[in-house]
N, C-alpha and C positions, 0 to 999 in steps of 0.2 A: 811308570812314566806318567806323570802326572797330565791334566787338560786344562787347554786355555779357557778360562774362564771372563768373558769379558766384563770389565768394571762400571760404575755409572756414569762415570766420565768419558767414557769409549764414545767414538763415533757409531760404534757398532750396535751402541744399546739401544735399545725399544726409545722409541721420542716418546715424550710426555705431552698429558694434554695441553697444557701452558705451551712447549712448543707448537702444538697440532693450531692451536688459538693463536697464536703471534703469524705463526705463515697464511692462514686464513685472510687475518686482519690482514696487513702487508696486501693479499691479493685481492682483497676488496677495496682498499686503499689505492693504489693503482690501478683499478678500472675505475674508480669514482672520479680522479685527476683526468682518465684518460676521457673521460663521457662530460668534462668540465670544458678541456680542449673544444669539442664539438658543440657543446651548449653555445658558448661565447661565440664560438664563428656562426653559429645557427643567428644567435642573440643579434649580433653585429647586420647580419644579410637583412632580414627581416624589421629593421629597425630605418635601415638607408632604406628597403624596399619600398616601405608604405610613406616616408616622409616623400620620394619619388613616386607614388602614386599620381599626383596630380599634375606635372611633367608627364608621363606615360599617357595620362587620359588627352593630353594634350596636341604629342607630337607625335606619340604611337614609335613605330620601329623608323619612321623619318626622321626624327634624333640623332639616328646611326651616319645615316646620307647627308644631313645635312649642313654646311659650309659656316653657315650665319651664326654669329652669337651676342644677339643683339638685345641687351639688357631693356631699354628706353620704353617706359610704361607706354600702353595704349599700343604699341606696333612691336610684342615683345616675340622674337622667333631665335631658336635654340636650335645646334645643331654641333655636334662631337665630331666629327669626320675627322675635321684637322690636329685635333687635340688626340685620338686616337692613332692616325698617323705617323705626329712627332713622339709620342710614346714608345710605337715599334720601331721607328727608325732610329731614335736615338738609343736605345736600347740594344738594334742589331749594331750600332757604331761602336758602342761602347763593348760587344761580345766579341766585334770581326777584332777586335784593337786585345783587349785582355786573354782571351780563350788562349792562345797560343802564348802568350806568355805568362800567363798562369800556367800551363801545363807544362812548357819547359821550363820554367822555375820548380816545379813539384818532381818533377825528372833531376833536375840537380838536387835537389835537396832529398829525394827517396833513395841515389843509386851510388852514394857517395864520390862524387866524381870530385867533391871540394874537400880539402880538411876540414876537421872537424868546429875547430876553431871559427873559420868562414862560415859554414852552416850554421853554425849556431848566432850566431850576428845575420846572417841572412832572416832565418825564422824568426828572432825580434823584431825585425823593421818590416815584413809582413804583415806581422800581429800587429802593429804597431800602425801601419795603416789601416787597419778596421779601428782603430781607437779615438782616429780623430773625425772633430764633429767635421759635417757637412758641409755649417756655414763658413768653416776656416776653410773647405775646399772652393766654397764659390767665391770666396775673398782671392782667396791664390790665384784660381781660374781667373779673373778680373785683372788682376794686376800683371800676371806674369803667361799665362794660357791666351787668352785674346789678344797680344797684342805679338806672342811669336805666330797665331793661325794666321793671322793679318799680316803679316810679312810674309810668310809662305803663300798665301793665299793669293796675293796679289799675283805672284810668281805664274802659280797654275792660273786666272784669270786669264794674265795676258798671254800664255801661251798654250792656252788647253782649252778657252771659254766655250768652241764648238761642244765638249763634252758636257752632258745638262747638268751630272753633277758639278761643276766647278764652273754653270751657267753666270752668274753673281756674283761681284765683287766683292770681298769681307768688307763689312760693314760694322764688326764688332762682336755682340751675341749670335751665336748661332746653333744651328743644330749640332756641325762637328764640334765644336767647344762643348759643347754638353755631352756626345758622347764620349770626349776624350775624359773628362770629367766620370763619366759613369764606367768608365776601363778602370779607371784608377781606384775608383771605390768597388767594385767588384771582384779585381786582381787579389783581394786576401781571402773570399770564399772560395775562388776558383783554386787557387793555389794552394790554401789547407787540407779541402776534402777531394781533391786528385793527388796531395801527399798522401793521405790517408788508404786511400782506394791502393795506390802503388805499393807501399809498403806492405799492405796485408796480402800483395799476394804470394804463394807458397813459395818457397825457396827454393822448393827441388825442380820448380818450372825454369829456373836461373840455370839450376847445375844443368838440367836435362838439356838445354839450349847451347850450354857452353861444352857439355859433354858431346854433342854433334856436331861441334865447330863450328859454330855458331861465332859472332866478333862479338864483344862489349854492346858495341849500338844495333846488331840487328835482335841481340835479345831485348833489350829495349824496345825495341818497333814492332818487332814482329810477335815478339811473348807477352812484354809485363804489360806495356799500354793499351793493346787486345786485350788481358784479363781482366785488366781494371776499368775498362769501359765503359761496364755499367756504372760505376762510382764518378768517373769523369762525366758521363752524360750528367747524373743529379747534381753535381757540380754546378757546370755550365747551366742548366735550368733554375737551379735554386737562386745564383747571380743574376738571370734574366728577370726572374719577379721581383729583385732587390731592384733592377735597375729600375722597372718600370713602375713600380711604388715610388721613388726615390725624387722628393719633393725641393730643396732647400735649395742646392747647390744647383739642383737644372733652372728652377726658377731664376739666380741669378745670372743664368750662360747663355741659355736656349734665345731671351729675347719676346715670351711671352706675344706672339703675334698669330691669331687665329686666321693663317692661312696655309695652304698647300705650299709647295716648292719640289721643284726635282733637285737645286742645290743644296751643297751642306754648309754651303755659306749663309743663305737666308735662312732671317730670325724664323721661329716656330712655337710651339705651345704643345706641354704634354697636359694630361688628365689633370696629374697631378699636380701640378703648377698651377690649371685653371682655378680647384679649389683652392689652396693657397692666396692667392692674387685677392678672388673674388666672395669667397663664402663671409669673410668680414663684415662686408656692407651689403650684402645682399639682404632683398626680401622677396614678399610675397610669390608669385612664380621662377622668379630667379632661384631660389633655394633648393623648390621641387628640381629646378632644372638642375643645379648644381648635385644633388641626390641624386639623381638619375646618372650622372657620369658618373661620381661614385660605384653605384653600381654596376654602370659602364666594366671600369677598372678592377671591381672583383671578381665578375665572372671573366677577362682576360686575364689576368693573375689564378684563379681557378681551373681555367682552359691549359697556361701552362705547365701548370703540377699535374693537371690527369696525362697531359701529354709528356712530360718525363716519367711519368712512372707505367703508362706503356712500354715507351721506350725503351728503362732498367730492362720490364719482366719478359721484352722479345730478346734483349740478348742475351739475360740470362738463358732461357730456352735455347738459344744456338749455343 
């Protein structure tokens, strides 16, 4: 009986140095990408930091509190509050509006409930919206977004105005026009990687569910969307720091007005819009100031990544 002898071409034969030296490289090559990541975001914080240095010596952590943004040399006083504000609230409008139907669109499309045929024309016109620019969204918003908020709006107005949000008649831009705006461009993040999350999880969690008689939709509720939960939460967060970066199209909705409002009919101003508007013409303390909201903005987009990726690694734990 003869023995297997394996050949140089086996998977099984001894790697060569040329191999041992290619897989080396490759993983030194990939921590040098991965420590380049962190350079640049290092590079980036530290570069806004010190150009806001002279903003910080200025207005100190009353930057944060303060209302006023009042460029006019000689009486020049700075203050984020309201441009902070419309960030989160337009932000939460656009997640309370897309969240759920990004995740039931990700549930049609993970559990085949369509032919095949429709899901597939489905997932193009997803993709399909992360494709288009910005500024065609704030174009549409203008033309054909404002002027249906503005008929409805009027509506809730005159028969809701006691309620603070729908305190203010539509007058045009607004905060909800800009978050309906930031539902629409976040709806293909949230919709991709809560397909993703769904799909990956195990199969035999399906049969084991339908094997205890279980319906179609309580395995759905009660199984796949519980598993995938951690993947829908980075979802929804990863769409929250798109919304609240998200420069072009709120600038042309929101209204750009540096004040408070409890409605979502008055105009408003996010972070990112104030840069936008005003880093153009800006100078001498105006710049520090506009660097300072900058920074503003990255350590709230920072705040929201360490706080989804809590949130993953407690439910993974449960």
């Amino acid at each position: 009986m003869s023995t297997y002898s394996p050949s140089r071409e086996s998977p099984l034969s001894p790697r060569t140095k040329s191999d041992k030296l290619l897989d080396s490289g490759f993983v030194g090559l990939t921590r040098i990408l991965a420590l380049a990541i962190a350079f640049v975001l290092l590079t980036i914080c530290v570069q806004v930091g010190l150009q806001a240095i002279p903003a910080m010596k200025e207005f100190g952590f009353g930057f944060l509190s303060e209302t006023a943004w009042n460029p006019v040399e000689g009486r020049e006083l700075y203050g984020v509050l309201p441009q902070v504000y419309g960030t989160l609230v337009s932000s939460f409008i656009g997640l309370l509006i897309a969240v759920p139907i990004g995740v039931g669109t990700a549930v049609l499309l993970s559990e085949n409930l369509l032919p095949l045929s429709v899901r597939t024309v489905l997932v193009f016109l997803v993709e399909l919206l992360a494709a288009i620019p910005s500024v065609v969204y704030g174009v549409w918003g203008i033309f054909v977004l404002i002027p249906i908020i503005t008929n409805i709006g009027n509506w809730l107005y005159s028969n809701f105005a006691w309620i603070p949000i729908f305190s203010t008649p539509p007058r045009g831009p607004g905060m909800l026009a800009a978050g309906v705006i930031l539902a629409i461009m976040t709806l293909p993040i949230i919709t991709a990687i809560s397909r993703d999350a769904l799909i990956s999880v195990p199969r035999n969690l399906r049969e084991a569910s339908v094997g205890l008689g279980a319906t179609r939709w309580e395995t759905i509720l009660k199984v796949i969307i519980p598993a995938a939960f951690s993947g829908i939460v980075s979802a929804v967060m990863l769409a929250l720091g798109r919304a609240m970066g998200e420069t072009m199209a709120v600038t042309m909705l929101i209204g750009n007005a540096n004040k408070i409002s409890s409605s979502v009919f008055a105009p408003s101003n996010t972070v990112a819009s104030l840069l936008a508007n005003q880093f153009a013409e800006a100078s001498g303390l105006q710049i520090s100031a506009l660097m300072y909201a900058a920074l503003v903005l990255f350590f709230l987009t920072l705040l929201v990544n360490i706080l989804a990726e809590l949130v993953v690694m407690r439910v993974r734990k449960i």
